[in-house]
C-alpha positions in Angstrom: -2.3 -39.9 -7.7 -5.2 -38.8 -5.2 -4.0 -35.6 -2.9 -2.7 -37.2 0.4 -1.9 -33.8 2.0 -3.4 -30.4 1.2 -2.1 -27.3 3.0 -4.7 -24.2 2.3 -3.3 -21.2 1.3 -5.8 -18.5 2.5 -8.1 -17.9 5.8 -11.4 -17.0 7.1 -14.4 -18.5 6.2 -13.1 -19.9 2.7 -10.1 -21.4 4.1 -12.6 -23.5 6.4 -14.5 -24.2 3.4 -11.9 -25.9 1.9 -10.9 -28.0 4.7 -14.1 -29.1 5.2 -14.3 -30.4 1.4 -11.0 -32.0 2.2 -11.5 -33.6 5.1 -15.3 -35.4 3.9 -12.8 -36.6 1.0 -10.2 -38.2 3.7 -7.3 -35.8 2.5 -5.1 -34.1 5.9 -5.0 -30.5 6.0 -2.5 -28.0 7.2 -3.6 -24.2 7.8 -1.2 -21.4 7.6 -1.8 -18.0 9.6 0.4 -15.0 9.1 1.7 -13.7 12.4 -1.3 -11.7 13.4 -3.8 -14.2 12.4 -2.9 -16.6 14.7 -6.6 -16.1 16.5 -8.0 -17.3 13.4 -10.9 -19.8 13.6 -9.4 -21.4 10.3 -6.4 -22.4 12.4 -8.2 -24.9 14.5 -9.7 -26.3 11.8 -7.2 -28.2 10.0 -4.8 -31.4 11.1 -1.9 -29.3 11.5 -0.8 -25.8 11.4 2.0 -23.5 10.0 3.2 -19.9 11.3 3.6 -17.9 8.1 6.8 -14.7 8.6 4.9 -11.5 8.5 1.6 -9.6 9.0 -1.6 -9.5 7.1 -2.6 -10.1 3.8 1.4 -9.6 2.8 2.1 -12.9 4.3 -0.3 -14.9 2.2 1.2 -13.9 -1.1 4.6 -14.5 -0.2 4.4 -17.5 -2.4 8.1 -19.3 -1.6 6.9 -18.8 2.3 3.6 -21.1 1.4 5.4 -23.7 -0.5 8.3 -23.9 2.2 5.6 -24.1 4.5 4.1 -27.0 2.2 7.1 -29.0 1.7 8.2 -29.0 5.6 4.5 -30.6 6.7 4.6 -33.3 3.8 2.3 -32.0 1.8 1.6 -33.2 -1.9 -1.0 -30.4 -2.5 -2.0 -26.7 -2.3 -5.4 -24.7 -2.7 -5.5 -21.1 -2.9 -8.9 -20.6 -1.8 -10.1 -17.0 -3.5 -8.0 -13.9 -3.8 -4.6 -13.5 -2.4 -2.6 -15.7 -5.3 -5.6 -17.9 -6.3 -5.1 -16.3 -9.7 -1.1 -16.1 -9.9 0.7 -17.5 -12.4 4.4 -17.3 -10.9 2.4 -19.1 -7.8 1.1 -22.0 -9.6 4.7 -22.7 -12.0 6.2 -21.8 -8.4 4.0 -25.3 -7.1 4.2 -27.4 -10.4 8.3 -26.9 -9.8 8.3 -28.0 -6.5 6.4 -30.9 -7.2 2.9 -29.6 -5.6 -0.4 -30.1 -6.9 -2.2 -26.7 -7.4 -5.8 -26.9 -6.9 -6.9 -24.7 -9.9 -6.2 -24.0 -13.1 -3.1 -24.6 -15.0 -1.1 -22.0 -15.3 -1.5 -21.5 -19.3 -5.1 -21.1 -18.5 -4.6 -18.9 -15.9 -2.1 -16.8 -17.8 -5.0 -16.5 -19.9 -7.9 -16.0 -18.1 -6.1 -14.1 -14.9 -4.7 -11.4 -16.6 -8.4 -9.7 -17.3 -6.8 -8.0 -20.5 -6.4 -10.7 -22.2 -9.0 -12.3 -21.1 -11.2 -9.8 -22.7 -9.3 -10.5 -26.3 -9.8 -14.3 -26.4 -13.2 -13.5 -25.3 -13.5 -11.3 -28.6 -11.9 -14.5 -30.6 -14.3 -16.3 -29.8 -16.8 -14.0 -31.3 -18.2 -12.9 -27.8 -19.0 -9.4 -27.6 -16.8 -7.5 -25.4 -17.1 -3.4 -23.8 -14.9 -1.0 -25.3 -11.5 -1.0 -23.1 -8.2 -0.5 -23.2 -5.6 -3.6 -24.2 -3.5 -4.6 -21.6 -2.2 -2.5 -18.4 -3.1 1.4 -18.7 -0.7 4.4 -18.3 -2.3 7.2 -16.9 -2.3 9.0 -20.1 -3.9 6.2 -22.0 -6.8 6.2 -19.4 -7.2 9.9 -19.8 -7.0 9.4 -23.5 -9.9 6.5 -22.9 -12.0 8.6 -20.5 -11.7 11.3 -23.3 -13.3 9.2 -26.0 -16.6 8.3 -24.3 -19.8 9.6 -25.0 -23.1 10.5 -23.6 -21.7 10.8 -19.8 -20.9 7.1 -19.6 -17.8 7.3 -17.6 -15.2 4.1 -17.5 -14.2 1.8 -14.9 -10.7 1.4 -13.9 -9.9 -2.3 -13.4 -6.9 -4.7 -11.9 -5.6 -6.5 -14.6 -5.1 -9.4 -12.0 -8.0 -8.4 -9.6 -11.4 -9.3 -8.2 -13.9 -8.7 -5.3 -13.8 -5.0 -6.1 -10.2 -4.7 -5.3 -8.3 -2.2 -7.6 -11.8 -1.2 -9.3 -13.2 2.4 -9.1 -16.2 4.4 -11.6 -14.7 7.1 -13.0 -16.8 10.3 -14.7 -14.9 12.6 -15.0 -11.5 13.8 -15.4 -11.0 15.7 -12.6 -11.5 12.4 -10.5 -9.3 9.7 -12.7 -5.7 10.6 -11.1 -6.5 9.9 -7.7 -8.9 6.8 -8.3 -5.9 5.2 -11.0 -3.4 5.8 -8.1 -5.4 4.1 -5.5 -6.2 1.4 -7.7 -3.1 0.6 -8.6 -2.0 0.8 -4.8 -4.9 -1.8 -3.4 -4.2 -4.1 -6.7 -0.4 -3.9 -5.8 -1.6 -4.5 -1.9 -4.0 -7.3 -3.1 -2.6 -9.1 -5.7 1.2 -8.3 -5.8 0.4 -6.8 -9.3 -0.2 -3.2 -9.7 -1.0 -3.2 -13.3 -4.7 -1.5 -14.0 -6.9 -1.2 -17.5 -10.0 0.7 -17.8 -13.5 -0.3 -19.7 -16.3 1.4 -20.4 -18.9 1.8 -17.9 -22.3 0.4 -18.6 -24.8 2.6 -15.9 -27.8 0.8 -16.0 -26.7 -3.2 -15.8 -27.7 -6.7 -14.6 -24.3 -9.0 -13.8 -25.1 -12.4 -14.6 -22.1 -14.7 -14.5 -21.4 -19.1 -15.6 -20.6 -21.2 -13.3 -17.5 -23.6 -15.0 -15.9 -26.5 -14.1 -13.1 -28.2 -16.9 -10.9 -31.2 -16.8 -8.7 -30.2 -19.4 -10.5 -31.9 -22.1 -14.3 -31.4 -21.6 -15.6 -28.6 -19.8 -19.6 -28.2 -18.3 -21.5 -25.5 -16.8 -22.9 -25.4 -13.7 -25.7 -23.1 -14.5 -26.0 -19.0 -13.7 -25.9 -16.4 -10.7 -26.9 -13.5 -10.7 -25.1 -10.9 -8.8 -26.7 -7.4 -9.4 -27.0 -6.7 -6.1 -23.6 -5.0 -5.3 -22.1 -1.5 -4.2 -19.1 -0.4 -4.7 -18.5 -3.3 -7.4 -18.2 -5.7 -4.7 -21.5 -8.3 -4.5 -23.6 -8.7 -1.2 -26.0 -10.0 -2.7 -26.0 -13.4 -4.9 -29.4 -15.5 -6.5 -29.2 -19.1 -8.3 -30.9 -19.5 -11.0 -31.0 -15.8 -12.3 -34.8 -15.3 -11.2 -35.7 -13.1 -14.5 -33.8 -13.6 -17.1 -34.5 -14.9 -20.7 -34.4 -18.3 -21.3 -32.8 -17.7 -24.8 -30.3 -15.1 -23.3 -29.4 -17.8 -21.0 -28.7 -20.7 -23.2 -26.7 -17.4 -25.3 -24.4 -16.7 -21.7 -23.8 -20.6 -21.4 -23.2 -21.1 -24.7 -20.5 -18.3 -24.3 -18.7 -19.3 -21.4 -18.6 -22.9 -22.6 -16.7 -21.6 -25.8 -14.2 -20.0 -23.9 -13.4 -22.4 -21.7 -13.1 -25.2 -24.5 -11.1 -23.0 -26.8 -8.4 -22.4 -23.8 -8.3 -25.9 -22.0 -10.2 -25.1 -18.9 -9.1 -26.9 -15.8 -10.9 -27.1 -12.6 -13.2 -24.2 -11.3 -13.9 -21.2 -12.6 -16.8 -18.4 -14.0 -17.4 -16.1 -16.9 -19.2 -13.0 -15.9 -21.5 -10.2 -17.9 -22.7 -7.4 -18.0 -26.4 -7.1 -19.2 -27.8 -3.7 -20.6 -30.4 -2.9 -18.7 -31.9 -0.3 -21.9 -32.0 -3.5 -23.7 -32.0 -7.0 -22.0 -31.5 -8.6 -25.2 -27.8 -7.1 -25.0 -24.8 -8.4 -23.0 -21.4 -8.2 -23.0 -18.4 -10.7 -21.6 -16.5 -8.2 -18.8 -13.8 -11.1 -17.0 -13.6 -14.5 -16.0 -12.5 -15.4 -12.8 -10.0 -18.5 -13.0 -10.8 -20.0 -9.1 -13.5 -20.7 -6.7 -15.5 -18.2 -6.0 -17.3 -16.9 -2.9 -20.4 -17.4 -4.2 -19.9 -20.7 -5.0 -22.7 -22.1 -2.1 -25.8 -20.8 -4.3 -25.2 -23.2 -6.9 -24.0 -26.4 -4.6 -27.8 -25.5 -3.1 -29.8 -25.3 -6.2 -28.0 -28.6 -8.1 -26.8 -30.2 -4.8 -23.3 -30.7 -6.0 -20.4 -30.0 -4.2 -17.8 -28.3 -6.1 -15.2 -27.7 -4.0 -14.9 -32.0 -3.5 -15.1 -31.6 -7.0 -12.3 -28.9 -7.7 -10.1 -31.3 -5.3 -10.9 -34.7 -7.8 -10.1 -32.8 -10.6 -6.9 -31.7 -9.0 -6.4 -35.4 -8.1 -6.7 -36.5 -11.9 -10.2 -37.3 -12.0 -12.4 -36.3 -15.2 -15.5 -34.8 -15.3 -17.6 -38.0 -16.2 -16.1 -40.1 -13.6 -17.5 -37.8 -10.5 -20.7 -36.7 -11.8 -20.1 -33.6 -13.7 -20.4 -34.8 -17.3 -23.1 -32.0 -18.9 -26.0 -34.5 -19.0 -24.9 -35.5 -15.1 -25.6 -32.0 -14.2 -29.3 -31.5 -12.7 -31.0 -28.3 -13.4 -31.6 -26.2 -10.7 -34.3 -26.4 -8.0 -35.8 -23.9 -6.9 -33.8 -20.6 -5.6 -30.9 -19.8 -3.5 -30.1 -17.0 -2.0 -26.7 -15.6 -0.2 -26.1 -12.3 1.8 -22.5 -11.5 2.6 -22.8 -10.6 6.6 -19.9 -7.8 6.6 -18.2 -6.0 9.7 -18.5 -2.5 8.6 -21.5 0.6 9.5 -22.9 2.6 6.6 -22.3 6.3 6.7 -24.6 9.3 5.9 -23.4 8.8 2.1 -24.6 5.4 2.1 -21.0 4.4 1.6 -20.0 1.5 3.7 -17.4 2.1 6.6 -15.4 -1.2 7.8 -15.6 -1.4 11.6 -13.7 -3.5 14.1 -13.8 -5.2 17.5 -14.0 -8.0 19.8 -16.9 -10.5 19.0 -18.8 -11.1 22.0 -21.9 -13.5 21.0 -21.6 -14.8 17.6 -25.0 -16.9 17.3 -25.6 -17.4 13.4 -29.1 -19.0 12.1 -29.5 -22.4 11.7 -32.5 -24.9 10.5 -34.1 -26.2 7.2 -32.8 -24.0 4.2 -30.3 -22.2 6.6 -26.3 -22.4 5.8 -23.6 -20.5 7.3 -20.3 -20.1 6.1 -18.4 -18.4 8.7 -15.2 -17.9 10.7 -16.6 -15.8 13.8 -16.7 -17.2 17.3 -17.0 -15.3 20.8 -13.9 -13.9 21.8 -12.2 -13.3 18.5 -10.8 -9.8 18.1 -11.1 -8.8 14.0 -8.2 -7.7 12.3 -8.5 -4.7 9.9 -5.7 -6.1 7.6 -8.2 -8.5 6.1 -11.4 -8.7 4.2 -14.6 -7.4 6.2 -16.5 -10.2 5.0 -17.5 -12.2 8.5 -20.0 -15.0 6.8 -22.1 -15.7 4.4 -25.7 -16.7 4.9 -27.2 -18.9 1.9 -30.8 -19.3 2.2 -32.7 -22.2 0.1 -36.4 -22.6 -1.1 -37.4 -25.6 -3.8 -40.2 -22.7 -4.9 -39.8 -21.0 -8.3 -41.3 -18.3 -6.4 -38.0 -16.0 -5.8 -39.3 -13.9 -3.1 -40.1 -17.0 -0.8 -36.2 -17.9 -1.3 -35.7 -13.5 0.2 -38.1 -14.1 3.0 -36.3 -17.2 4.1 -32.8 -15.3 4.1 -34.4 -12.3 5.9 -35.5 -14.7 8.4 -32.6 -16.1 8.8 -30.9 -12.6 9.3 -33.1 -11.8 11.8 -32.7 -14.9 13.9 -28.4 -14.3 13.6 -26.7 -12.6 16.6 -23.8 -11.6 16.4 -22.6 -8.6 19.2 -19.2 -6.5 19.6 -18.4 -5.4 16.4 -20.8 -3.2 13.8 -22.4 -5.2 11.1 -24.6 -4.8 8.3 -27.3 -7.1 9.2 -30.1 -4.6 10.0 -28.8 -3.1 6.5 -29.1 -6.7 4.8 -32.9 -7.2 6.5 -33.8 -3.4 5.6 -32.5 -4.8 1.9 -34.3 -7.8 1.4 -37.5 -6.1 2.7 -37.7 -4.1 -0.9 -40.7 -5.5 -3.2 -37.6 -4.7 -5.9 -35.3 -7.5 -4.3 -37.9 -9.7 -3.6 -39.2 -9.5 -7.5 -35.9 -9.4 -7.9 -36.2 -6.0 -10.4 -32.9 -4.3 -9.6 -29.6 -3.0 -11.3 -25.9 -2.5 -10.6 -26.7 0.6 -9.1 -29.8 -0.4 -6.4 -27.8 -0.8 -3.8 -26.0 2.3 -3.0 -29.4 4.4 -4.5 -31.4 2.7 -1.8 -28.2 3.0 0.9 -28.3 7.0 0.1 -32.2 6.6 0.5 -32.4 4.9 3.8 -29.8 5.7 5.9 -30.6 8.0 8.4 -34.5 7.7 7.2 -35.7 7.3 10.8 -37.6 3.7 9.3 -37.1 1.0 11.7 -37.2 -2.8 10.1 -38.2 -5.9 11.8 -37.0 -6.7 15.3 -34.4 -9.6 15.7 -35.9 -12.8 16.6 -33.5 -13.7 19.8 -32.8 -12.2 23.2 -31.0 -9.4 23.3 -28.0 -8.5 26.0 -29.2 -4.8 26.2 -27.3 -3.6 29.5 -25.5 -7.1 30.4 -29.2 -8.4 31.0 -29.1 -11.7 29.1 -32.5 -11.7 29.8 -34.1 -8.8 28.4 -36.4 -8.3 25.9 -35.4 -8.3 22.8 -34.7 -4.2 20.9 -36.3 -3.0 18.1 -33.6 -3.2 15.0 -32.9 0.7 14.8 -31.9 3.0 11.4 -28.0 2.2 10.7 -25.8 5.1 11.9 -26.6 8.5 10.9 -22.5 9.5 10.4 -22.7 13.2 10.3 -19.7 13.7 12.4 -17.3 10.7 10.9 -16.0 9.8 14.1 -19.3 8.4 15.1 -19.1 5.2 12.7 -15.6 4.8 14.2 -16.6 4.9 17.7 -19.4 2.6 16.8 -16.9 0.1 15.2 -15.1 0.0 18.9 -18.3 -0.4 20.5 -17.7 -2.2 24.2 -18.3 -6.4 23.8 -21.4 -7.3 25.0 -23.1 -4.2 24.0 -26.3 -5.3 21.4 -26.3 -1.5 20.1 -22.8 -2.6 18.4 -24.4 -4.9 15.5 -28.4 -4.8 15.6 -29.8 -2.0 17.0 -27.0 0.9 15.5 -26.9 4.4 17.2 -30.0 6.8 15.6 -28.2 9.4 17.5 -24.5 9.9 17.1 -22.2 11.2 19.4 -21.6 14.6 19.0 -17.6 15.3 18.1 -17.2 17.2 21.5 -17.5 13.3 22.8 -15.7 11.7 20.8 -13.0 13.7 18.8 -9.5 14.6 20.2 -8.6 18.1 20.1 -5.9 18.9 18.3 -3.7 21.9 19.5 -4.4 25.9 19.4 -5.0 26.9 16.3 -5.5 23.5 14.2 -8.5 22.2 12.7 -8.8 17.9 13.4 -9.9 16.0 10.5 -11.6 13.0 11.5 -10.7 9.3 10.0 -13.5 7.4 8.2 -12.1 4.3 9.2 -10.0 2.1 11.9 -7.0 1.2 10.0 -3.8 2.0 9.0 -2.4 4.7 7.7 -0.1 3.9 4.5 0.8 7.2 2.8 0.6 10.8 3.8 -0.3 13.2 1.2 0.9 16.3 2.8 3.4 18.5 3.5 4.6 20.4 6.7 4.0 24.0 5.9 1.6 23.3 2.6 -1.6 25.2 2.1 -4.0 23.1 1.8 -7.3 23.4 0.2 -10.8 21.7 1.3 -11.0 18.2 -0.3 -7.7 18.1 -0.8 -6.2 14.4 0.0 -4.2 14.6 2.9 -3.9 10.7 4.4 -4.4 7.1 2.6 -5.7 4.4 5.3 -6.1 0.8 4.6 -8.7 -1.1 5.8 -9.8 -4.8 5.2 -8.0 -4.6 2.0 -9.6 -1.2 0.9 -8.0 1.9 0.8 -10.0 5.2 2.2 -8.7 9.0 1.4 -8.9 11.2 3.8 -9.2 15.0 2.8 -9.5 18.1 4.2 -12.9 19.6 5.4 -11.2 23.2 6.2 -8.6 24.8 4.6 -5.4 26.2 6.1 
């Protein structure tokens, strides 16, 4: 039976996302919000809405609260959106008992394909090459064992088992850093996913990360074509291309080949991808690293370059439908056309180490781009107040050219950045225009590791990038002349990114044109009493564990506080000792 009723289990721009795809489809929606998120712009987006117990992102994985939640509006249906328990197994039996419909995959494939572990081992059964990596969740001593048996400097990543969007993932050289990173991997996984467990693989320097676009009915399965998603920091993506603009045609065919495999061999329903790693040394060389068992946020670069929709799609599937009768048979499937490109518009500042710092605020003009080629995914509006419980992603900005010519697809996204105003809270959209102005990005010759080289580069360089192309609210004059797009904030004293983050509404210094001279920590620290030394917080957030004793001795860089912020946790150590 066709969905009657979906309720959407998620927020923010995705959760709008989905209820759009719903509603063009003539299916109801109900929202849920947990009790701070009641602001949401998701909320007013759907038919009817439901008050989740609890606060942030807790509330959204508290499954038997979403299905209650589901039963008592009369819905027939659930969609998880991405993260939160889009890839939960207990979730998705949880649904099937009550009699709900859960837009994904069933939950054999996503016992699969969600646990990243195993994952990697079908992968391998299938005869596609694979990194060296632990099997199954990691013990401490198992990853120092791991870490021990690399050569040639090549370090390891530490990895959720039921992760994604960098969440529980940290690069690890060394020994003397893996304790701390496994612990606060473990902690954000625990945080994100409701699963703690971690494994570690070994880390590939020098990469390209190209990943298949899937969709299955159970019995067939197609691909959708590639992305490429090199452009990243922190192993989180900001930047995302359709087609991949440089790579091999026979490597390609090799990747879908690959992912197709896979997904027949385990039953694929609905959406999903298959992602590698490609060895920069030697482009001929790639390895399978996870599939990700959902929609992704990256979806919109390949509905631009086929003209599919694939979230209506992920919803027919749901509904019974198979892939020949909506379009998606393989031979239905156009190639791509030209080149899409999406920037992820984040509420954070970058700090002197390049290192992104999530930021905070009250929106006060929130004026994305629009015209031919120009999508915005967003959930911004004037008046919203952010919540640093969630996800700093604000929007996504997908630009489209019909040109093979990547770089014309760059210059249109640029543009686009540069018409976007968005005031009251720090952003990285003079970061993103700085970005995309790179002859490497716009040739598209970059690695894993561009992005935080160039943000180390940059920041703090004293170059100034184009200037926005709207008016400006410098000083409350609506009026004014538009400002010069300044450097991003030059965070000597720490305090100065958080101060920026709580810049007043209204105030055009808070997004585009960031402070090139912070305030010193006279004007913006609090002193702490006679005889004591402040630390300064990198972040607004919360504070979740103190590592510190009364009476201790404590050494400089020694953790002392772990904050959480947007679903990212931050150490704070010591700068003196004492």
């Amino acid at each position: 039976m066709p969905i009657q009723k979906l309720l959407v289990a998620n927020r923010g721009e995705i959760a709008i996302r989905v209820l759009r795809a719903a509603a063009a489809l003539g299916i109801a929606t109900v929202a849920v919000h947990s009790e701070d998120d009641a602001a949401a712009l998701h909320v007013r987006r759907a038919d009817a809405v439901c008050s989740l117990a609890g606060r942030g992102a807790r509330a959204y994985l508290d499954s038997r609260s979403i299905i209650a939640a589901a039963l008592e509006t009369g819905c027939d249906a659930v969609h998880p959106g991405y993260g939160f328990a889009s890839e939960s197994v207990e979730f998705a039996r949880a649904c099937a008992a009550a009699g709900l419909t859960f837009v994904g995959p069933s939950p054999e494939v996503l016992e699969g394909l969600g646990d990243k572990a195993r994952a990697r081992r079908l992968a391998a059964e299938c005869g596609v090459p694979i990194l060296a990596g632990t099997d199954g969740p990691t013990s401490l001593e198992q990853a120092r064992a791991f870490l021990a048996e690399q050569r040639g400097g090549s370090g390891v990543m530490i990895k959720a088992v039921a992760g994604g969007g960098g969440r529980g993932m940290r690069a690890v050289n060394g020994d003397a850093e893996l304790a701390v990173a496994y612990e606060r991997c473990r902690s954000e996984a625990e945080a994100a996913f409701g699963c703690g467990d971690v494994y570690l693989e070994r880390r590939v320097a020098n990469a390209r990360h190209v990943e298949v676009q899937i969709i299955g009915d159970g019995r067939s399965v197609s691909h959708v074509w590639e992305r490429e998603c090199t452009l990243q920091r922190r192993h989180q993506k900001l930047v995302e291309v359709a087609p991949s603009p440089t790579l091999d045609p026979g490597l390609r065919d090799r990747l879908l080949a690959a992912s197709c495999e896979v997904a027949q061999c385990i039953g694929y329903t609905s959406l999903g991808t298959f992602e590698f790693l490609i060895d920069g040394d030697d482009p001929n060389v790639f390895s399978f690293i996870e599939a990700n068992p959902r929609l992704q946020v990256e979806h919109t670069v390949t509905e631009e370059v086929t003209g599919v929709d694939l979230v209506q799609a992920q919803l027919q599937i749901a509904s019974g439908a198979r892939l020949a009768d909506i379009g998606f048979a393989q031979a239905d499937i156009p190639p791509p056309r030209g080149h899409a490109v999406q920037v992820r518009i984040n509420m954070e500042s970058v700090g002197r180490d390049g290192a992104p710092r999530p930021s905070g605020g009250t929106i006060s003009r929130y004026e994305p781009a629009t015209g031919p080629g120009l999508r915005v995914d967003g959930y911004g509006y004037a008046g919203y107040t952010t919540n640093p419980a969630f996800d700093s992603l604000l929007a996504k900005l997908i630009a489209h050219s019909p040109s093979s010519d990547i770089g014309r697809a760059v210059d249109l996204a640029r543009r686009g950045l540069r018409e976007t105003r968005i005031e009251g809270v720090a952003t990285n959209v003079a970061f993103l225009i700085d970005l995309l102005d790179r002859p490497e990005v716009r040739a598209h010759r970059v690695t894993t590791n561009f992005v935080e080289d160039f943000a180390r580069e940059s920041v703090g360089s004293g170059v100034e990038v184009d200037p926005p192309l709207h008016f400006g609210t410098a000083e409350g004059n609506a009026h004014a002349e538009p400002a010069l797009v300044g450097t991003r904030i030059d965070a000597s004293d720490p305090l100065a990114v958080l101060d920026h983050g709580r810049a007043e509404a209204g105030s055009a210094a808070s997004t585009l044109a960031p402070v090139t001279t912070p305030p010193t920590a006279s004007t913006v620290s609090t002193p702490g009493p006679p005889g004591t030394t402040p630390i300064a917080a990198p972040v607004q957030g919360t504070v979740i564990a103190i590592e510190a004793q009364p009476g201790a001795f404590v050494h400089i860089g020694q953790p002392l506080v772990v904050m959480e912020a947007m679903k990212m946790e931050h150490v704070v150590a010591a700068d003196a000792a004492g």
